[in-house]
VMD Tcl script that builds the backbone (N, CA, C; Angstrom):
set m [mol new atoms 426]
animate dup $m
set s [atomselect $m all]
$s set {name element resname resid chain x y z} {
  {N N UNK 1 A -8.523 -31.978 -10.459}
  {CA C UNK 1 A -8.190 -30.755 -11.179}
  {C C UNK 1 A -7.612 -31.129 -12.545}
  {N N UNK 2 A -7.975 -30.459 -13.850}
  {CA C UNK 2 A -7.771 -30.376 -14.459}
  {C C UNK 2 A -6.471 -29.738 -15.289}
  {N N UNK 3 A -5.003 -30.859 -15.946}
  {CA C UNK 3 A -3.935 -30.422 -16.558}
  {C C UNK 3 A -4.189 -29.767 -17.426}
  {N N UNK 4 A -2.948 -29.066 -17.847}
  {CA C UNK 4 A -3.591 -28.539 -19.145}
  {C C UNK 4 A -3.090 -28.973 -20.724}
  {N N UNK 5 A -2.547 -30.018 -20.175}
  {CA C UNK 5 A -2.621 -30.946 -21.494}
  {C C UNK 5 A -3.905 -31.483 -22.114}
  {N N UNK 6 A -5.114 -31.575 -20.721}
  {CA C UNK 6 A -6.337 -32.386 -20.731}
  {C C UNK 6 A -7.329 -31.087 -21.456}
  {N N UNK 7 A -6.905 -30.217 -21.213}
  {CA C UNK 7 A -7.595 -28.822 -21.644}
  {C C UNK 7 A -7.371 -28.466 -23.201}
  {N N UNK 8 A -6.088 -29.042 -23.382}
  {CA C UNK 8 A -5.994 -28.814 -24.808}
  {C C UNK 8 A -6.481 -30.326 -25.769}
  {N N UNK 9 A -6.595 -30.536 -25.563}
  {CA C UNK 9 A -6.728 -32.076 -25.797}
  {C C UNK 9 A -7.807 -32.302 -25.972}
  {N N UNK 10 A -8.937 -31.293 -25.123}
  {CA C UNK 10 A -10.127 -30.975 -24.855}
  {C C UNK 10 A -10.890 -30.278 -25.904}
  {N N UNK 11 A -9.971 -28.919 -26.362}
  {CA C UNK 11 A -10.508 -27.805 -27.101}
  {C C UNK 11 A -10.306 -27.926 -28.329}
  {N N UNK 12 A -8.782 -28.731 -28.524}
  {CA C UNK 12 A -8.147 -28.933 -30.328}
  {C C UNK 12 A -8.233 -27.852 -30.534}
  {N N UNK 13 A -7.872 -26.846 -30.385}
  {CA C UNK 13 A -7.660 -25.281 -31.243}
  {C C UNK 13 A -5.861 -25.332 -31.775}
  {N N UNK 14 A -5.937 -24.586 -32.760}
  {CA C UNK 14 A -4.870 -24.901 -33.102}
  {C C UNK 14 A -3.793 -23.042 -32.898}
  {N N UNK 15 A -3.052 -23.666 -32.591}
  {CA C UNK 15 A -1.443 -22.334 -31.956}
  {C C UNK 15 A -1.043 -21.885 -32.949}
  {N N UNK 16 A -1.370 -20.722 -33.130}
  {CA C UNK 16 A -1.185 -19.627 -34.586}
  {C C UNK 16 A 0.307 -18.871 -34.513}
  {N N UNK 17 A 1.045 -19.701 -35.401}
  {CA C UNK 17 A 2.330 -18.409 -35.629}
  {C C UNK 17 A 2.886 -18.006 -36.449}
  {N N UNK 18 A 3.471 -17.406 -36.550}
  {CA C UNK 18 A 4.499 -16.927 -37.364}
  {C C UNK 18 A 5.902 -16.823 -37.208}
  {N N UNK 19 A 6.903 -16.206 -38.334}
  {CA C UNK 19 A 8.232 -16.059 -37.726}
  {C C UNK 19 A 8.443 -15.015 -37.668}
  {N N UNK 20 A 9.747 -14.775 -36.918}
  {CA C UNK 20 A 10.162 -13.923 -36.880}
  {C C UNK 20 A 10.376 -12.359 -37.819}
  {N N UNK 21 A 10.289 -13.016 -38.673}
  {CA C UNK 21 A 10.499 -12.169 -40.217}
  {C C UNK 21 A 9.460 -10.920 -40.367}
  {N N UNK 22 A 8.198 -12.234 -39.919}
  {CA C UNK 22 A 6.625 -11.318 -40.443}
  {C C UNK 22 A 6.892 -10.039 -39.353}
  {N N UNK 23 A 5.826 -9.163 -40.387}
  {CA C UNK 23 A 6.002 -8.393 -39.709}
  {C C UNK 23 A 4.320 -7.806 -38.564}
  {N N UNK 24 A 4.538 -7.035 -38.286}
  {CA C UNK 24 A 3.923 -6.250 -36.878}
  {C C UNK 24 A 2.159 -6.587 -37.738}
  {N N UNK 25 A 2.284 -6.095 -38.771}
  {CA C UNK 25 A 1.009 -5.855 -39.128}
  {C C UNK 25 A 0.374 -7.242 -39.670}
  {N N UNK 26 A 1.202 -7.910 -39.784}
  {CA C UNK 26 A 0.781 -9.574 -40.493}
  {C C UNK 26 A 0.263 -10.278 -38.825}
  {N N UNK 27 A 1.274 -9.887 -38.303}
  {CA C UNK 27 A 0.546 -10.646 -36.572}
  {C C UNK 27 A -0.699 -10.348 -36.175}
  {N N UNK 28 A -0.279 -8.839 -36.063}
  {CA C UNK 28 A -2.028 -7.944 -35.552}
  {C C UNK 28 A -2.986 -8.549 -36.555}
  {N N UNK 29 A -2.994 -8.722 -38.257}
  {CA C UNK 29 A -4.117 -9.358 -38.603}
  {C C UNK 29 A -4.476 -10.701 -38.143}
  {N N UNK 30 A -3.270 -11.335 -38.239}
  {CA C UNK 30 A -3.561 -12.813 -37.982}
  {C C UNK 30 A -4.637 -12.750 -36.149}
  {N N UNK 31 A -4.258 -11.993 -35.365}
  {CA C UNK 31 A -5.262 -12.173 -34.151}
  {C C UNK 31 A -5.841 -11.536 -34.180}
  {N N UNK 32 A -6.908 -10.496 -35.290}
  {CA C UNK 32 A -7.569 -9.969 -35.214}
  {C C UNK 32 A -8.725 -10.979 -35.714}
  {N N UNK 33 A -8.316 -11.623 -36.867}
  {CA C UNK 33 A -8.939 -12.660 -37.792}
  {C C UNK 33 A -9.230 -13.804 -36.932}
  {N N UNK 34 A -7.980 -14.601 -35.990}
  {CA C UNK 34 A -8.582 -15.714 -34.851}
  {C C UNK 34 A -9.412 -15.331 -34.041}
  {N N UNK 35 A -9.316 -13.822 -33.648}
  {CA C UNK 35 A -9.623 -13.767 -32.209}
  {C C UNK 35 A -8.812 -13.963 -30.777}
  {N N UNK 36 A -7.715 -13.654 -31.236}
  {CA C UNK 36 A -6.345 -13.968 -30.274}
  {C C UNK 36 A -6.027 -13.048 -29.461}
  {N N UNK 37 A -5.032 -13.328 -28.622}
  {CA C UNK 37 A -4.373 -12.098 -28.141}
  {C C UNK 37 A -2.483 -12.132 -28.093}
  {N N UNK 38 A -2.225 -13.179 -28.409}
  {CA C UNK 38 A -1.497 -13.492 -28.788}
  {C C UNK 38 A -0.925 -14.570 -29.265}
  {N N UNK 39 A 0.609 -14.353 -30.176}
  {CA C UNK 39 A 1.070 -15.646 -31.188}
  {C C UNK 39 A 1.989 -16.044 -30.770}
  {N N UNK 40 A 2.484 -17.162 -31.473}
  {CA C UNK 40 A 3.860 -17.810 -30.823}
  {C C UNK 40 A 4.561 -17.626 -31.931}
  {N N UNK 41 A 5.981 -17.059 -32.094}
  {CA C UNK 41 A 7.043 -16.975 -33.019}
  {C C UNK 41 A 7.862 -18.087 -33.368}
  {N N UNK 42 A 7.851 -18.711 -33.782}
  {CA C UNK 42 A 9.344 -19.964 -34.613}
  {C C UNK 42 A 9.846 -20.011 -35.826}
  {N N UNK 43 A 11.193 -19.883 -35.628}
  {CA C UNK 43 A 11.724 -20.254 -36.851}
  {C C UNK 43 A 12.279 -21.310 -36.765}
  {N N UNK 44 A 12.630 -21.846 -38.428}
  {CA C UNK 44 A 12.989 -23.222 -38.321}
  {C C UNK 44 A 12.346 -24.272 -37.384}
  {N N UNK 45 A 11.079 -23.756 -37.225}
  {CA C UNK 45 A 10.168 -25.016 -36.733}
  {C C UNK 45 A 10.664 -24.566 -34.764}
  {N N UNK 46 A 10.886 -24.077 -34.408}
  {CA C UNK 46 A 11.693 -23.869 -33.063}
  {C C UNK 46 A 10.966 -22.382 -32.448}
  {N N UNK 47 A 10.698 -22.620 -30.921}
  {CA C UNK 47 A 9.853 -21.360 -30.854}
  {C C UNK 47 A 11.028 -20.547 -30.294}
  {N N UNK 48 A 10.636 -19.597 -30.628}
  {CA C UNK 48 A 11.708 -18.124 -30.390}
  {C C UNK 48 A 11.455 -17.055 -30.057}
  {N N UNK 49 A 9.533 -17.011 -29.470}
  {CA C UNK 49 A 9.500 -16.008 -29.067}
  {C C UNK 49 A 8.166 -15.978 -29.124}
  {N N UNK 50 A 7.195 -14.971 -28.289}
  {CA C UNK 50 A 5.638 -14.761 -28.089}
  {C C UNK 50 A 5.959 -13.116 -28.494}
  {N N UNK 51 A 4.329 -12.966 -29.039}
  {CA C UNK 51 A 4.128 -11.857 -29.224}
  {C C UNK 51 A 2.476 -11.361 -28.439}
  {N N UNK 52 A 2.229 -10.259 -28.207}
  {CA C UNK 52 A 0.693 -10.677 -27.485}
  {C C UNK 52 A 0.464 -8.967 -27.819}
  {N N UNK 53 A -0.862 -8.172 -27.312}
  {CA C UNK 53 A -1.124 -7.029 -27.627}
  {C C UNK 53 A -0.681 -5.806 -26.784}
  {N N UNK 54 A 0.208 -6.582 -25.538}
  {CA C UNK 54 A 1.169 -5.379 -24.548}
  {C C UNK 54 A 1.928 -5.385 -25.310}
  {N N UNK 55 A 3.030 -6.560 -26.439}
  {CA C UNK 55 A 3.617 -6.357 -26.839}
  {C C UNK 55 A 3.450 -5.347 -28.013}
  {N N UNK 56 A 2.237 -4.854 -28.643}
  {CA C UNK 56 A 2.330 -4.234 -29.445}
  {C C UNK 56 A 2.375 -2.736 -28.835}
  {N N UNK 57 A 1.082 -2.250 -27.901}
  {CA C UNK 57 A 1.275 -1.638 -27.039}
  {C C UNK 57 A 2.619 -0.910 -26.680}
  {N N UNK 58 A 3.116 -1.393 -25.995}
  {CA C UNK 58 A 4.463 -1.291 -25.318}
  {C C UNK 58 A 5.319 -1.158 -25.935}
  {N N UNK 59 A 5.734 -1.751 -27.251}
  {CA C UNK 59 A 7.230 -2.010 -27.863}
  {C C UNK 59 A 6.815 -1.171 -29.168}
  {N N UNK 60 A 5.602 -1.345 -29.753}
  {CA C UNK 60 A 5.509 -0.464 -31.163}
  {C C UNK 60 A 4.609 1.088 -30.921}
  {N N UNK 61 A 3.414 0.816 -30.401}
  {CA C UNK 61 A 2.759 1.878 -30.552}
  {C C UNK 61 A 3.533 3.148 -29.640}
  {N N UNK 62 A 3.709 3.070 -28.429}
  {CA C UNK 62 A 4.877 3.709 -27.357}
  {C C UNK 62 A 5.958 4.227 -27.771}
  {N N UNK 63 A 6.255 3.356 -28.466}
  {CA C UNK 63 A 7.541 3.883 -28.910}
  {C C UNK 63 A 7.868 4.571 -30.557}
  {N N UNK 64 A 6.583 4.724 -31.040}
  {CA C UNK 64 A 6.148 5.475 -32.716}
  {C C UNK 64 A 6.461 4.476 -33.669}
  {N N UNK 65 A 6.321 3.125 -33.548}
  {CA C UNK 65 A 6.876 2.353 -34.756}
  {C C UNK 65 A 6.039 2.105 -35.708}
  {N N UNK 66 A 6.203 1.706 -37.018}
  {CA C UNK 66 A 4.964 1.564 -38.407}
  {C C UNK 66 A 5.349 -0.234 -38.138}
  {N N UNK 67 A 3.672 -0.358 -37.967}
  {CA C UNK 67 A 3.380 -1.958 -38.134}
  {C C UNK 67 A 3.793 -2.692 -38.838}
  {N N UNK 68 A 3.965 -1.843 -40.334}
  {CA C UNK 68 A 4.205 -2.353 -41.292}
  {C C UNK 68 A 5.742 -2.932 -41.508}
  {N N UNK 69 A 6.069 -1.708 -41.246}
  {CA C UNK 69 A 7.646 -2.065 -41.828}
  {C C UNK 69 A 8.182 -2.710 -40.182}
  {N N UNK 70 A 7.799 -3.019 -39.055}
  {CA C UNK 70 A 8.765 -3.720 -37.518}
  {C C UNK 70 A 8.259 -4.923 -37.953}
  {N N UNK 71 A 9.684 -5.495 -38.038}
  {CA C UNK 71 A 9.675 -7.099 -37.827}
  {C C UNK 71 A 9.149 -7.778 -36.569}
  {N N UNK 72 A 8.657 -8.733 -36.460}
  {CA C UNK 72 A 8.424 -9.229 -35.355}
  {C C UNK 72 A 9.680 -9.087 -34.633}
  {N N UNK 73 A 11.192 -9.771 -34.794}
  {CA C UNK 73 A 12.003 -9.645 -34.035}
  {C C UNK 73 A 12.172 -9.242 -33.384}
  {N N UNK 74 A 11.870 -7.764 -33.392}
  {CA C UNK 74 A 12.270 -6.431 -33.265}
  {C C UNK 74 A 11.921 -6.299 -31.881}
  {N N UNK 75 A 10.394 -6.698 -31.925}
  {CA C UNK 75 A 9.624 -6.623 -30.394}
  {C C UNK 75 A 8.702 -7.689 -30.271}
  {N N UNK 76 A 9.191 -8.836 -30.631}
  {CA C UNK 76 A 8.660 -9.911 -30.018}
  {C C UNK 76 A 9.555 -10.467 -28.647}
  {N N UNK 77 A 8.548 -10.965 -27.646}
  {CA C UNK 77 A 8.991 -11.191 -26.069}
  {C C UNK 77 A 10.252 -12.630 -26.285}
  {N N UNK 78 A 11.091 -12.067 -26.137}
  {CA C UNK 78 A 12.169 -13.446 -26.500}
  {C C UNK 78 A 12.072 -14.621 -25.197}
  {N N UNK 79 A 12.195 -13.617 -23.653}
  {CA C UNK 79 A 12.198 -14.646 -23.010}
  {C C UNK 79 A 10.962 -15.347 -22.569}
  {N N UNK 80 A 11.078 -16.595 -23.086}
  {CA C UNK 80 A 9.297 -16.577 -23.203}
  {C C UNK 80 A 9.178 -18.064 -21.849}
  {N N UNK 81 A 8.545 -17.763 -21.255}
  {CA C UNK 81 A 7.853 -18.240 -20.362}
  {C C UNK 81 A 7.194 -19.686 -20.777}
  {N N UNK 82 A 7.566 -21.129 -20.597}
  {CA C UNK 82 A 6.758 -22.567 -21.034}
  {C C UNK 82 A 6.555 -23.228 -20.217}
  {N N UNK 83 A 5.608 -23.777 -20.304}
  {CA C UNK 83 A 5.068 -24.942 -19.461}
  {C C UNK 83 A 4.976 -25.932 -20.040}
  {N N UNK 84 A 4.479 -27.112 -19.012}
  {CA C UNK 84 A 4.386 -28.439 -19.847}
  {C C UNK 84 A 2.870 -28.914 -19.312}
  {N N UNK 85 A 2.646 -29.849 -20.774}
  {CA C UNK 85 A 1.405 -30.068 -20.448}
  {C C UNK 85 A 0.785 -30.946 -19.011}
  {N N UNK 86 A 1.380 -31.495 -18.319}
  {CA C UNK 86 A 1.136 -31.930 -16.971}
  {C C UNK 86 A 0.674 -31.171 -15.690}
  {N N UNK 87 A 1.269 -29.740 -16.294}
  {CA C UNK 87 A 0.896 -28.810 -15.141}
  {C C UNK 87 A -0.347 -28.835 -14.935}
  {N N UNK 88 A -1.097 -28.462 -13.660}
  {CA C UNK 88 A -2.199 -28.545 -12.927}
  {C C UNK 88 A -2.780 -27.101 -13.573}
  {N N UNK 89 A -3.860 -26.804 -13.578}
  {CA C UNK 89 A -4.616 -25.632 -13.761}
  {C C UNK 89 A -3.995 -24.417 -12.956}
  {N N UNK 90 A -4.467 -24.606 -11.877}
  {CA C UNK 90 A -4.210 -23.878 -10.604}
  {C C UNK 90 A -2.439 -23.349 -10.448}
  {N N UNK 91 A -1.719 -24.367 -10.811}
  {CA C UNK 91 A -0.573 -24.082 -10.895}
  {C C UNK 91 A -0.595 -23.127 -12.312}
  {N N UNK 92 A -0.649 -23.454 -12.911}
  {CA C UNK 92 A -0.633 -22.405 -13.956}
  {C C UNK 92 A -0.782 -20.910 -13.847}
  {N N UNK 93 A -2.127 -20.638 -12.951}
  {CA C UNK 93 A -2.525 -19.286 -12.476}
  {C C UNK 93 A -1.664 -19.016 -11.794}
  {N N UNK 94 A -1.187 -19.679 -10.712}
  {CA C UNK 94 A 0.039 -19.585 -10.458}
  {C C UNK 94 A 1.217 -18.612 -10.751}
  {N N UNK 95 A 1.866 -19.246 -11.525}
  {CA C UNK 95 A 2.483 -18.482 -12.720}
  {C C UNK 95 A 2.508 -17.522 -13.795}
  {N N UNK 96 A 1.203 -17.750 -14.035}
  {CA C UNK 96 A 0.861 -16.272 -14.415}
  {C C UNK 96 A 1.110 -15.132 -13.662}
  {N N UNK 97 A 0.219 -15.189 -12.773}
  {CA C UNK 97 A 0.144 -14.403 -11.533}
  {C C UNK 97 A 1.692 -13.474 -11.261}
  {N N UNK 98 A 2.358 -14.703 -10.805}
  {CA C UNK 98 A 3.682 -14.678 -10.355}
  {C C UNK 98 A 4.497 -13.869 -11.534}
  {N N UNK 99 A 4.483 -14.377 -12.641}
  {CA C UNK 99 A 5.391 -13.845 -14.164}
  {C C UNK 99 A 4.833 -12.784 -14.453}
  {N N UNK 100 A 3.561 -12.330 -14.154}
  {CA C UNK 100 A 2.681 -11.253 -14.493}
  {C C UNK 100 A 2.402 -11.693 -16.374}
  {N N UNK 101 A 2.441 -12.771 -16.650}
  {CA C UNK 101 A 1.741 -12.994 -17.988}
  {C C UNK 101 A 0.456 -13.293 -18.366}
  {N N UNK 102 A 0.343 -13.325 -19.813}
  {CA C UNK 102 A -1.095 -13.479 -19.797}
  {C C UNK 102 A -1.559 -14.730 -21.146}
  {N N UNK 103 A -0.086 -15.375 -21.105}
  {CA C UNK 103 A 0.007 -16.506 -22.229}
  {C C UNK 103 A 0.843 -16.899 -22.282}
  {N N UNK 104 A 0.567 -18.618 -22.200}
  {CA C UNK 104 A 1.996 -19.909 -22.051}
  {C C UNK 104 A 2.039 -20.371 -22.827}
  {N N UNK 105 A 3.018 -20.617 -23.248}
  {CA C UNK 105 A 2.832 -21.551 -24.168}
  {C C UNK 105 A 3.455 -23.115 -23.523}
  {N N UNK 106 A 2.872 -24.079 -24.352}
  {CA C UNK 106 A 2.989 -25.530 -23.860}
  {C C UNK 106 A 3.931 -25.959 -24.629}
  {N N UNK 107 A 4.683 -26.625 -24.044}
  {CA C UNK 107 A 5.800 -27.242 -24.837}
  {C C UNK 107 A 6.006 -28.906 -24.019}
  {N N UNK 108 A 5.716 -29.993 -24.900}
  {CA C UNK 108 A 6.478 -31.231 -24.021}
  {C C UNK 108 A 7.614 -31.927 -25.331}
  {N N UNK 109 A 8.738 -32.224 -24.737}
  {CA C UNK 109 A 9.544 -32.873 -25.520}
  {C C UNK 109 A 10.287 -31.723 -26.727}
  {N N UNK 110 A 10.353 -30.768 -26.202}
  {CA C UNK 110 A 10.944 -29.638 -27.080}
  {C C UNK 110 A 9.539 -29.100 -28.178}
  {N N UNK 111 A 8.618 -29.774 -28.528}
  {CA C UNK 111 A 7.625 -29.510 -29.267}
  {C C UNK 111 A 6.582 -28.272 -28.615}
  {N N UNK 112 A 5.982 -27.665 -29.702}
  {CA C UNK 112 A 4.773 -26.751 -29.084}
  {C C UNK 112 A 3.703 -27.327 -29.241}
  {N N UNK 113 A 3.102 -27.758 -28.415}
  {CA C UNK 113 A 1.410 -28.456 -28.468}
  {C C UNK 113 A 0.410 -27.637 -28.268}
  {N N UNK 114 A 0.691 -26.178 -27.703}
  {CA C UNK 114 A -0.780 -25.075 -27.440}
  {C C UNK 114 A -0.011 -24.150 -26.516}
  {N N UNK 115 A -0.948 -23.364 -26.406}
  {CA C UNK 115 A -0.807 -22.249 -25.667}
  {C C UNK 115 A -2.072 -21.913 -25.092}
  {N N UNK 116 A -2.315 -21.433 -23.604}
  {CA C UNK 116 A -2.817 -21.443 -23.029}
  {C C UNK 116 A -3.071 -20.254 -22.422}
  {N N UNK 117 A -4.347 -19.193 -22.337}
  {CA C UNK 117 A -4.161 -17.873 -22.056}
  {C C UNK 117 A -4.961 -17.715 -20.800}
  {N N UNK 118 A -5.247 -16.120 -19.832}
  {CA C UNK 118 A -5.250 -16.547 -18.682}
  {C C UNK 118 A -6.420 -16.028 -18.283}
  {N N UNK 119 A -7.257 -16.040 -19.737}
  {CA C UNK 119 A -8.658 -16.318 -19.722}
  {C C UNK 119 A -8.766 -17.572 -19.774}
  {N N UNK 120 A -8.506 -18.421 -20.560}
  {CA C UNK 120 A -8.796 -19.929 -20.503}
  {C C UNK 120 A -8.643 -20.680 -18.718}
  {N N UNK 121 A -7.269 -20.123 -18.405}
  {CA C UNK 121 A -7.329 -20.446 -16.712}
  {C C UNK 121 A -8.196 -19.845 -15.605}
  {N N UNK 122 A -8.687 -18.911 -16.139}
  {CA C UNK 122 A -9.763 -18.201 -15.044}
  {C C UNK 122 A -11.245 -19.044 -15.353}
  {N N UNK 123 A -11.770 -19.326 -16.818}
  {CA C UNK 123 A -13.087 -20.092 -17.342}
  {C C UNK 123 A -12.489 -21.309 -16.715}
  {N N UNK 124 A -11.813 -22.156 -16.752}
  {CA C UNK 124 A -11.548 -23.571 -15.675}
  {C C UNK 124 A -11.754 -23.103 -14.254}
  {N N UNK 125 A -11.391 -22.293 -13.713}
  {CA C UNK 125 A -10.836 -22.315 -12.249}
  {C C UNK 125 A -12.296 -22.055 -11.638}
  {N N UNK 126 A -13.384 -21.247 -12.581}
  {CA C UNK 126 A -14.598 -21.064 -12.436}
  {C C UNK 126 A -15.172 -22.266 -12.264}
  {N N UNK 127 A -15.321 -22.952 -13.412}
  {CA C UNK 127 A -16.178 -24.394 -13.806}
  {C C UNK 127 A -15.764 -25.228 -12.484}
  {N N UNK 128 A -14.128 -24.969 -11.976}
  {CA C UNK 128 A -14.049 -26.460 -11.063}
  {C C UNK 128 A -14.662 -25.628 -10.044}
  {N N UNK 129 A -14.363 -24.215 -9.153}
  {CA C UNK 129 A -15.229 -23.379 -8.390}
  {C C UNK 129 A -16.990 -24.003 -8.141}
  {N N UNK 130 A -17.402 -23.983 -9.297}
  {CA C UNK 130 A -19.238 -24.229 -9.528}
  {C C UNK 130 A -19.032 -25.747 -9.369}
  {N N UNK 131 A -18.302 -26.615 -9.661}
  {CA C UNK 131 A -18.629 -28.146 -9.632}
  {C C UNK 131 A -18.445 -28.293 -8.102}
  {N N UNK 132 A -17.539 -27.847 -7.659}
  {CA C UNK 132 A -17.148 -27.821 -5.905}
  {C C UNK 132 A -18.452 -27.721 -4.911}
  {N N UNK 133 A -19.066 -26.470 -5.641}
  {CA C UNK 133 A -20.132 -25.944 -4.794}
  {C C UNK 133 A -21.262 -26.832 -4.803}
  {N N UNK 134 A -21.646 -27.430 -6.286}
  {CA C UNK 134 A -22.651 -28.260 -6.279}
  {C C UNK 134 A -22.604 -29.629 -5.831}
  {N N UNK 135 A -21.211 -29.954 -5.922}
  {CA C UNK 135 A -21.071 -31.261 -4.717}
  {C C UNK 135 A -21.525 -30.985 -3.174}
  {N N UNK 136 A -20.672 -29.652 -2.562}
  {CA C UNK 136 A -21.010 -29.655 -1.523}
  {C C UNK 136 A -22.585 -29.732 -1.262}
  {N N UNK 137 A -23.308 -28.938 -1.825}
  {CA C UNK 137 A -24.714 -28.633 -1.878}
  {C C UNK 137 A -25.701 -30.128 -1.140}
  {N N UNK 138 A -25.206 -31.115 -2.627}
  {CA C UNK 138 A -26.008 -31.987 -2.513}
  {C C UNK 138 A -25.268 -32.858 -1.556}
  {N N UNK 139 A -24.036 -32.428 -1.118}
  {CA C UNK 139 A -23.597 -33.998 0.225}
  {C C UNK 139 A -24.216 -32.876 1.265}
  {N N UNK 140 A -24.725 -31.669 1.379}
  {CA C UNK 140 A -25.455 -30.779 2.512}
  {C C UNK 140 A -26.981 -31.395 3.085}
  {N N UNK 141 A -27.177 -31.373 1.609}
  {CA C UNK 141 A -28.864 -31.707 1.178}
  {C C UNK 141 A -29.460 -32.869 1.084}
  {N N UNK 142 A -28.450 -34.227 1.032}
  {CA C UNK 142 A -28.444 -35.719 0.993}
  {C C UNK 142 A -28.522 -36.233 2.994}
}
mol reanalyze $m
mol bondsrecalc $m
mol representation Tube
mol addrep $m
């Protein structure tokens, strides 16, 4: 099974953020433009917080706020949920599951190395699913 250090390591995509400061509408472009669903917040180089599209959902649109003028602060997810890159795939879903999230971020040694969303863990859990089957197949068929 596949870590997900090996996954990132794999893909090289690079972890889009911003700080705290920016605001609502600078995020929403920035993952409209990657293709994201959500960012990781740091200031001073230090993460401080995820933002994702429940969070916009939930904390701005719900509640009548202008994109423009809400700081991230404001309603970005402070307690944020990390893993390290050693974790197992499976464990990961795991945790999701369990946290009800839908994006980790990776952290080893206090550093952020990626983030990991729970589409990316469902497209693995598939691939090792189909490699499983086609082993069995051919130790069936051998």
């Amino acid at each position: 099974m596949l870590t997900v250090g090996q996954f990132i390591e794999q893909t090289k995509r690079p972890t889009w953020a911003l700080s705290s400061n920016n605001t609502v509408r600078q995020a929403l472009q920035l993952m409209a433009d990657k293709n994201i669903g959500a960012i990781v917040i740091k200031d001073q180089n230090k993460l401080t917080g995820i933002f994702s599209e429940r969070d916009y959902a939930r904390k701005v649109v719900l509640e009548g706020k202008n994109s423009a003028d809400t700081k991230l602060a404001e309603v970005m997810s402070k307690e944020v949920i990390t893993i390290s890159s050693h974790m197992q795939i499976d464990a990961c879903m795991q945790l999701m599951t369990d946290k009800r999230v839908r994006h980790l971020p990776v952290m080893d040694n206090g550093t952020s190395i990626g983030i990991i969303s729970i589409g990316d863990v469902v497209r693995l859990m598939i691939d090792e699913q189909k490699y499983l089957i086609e082993q069995l197949q051919k130790f069936i068929t051998s």
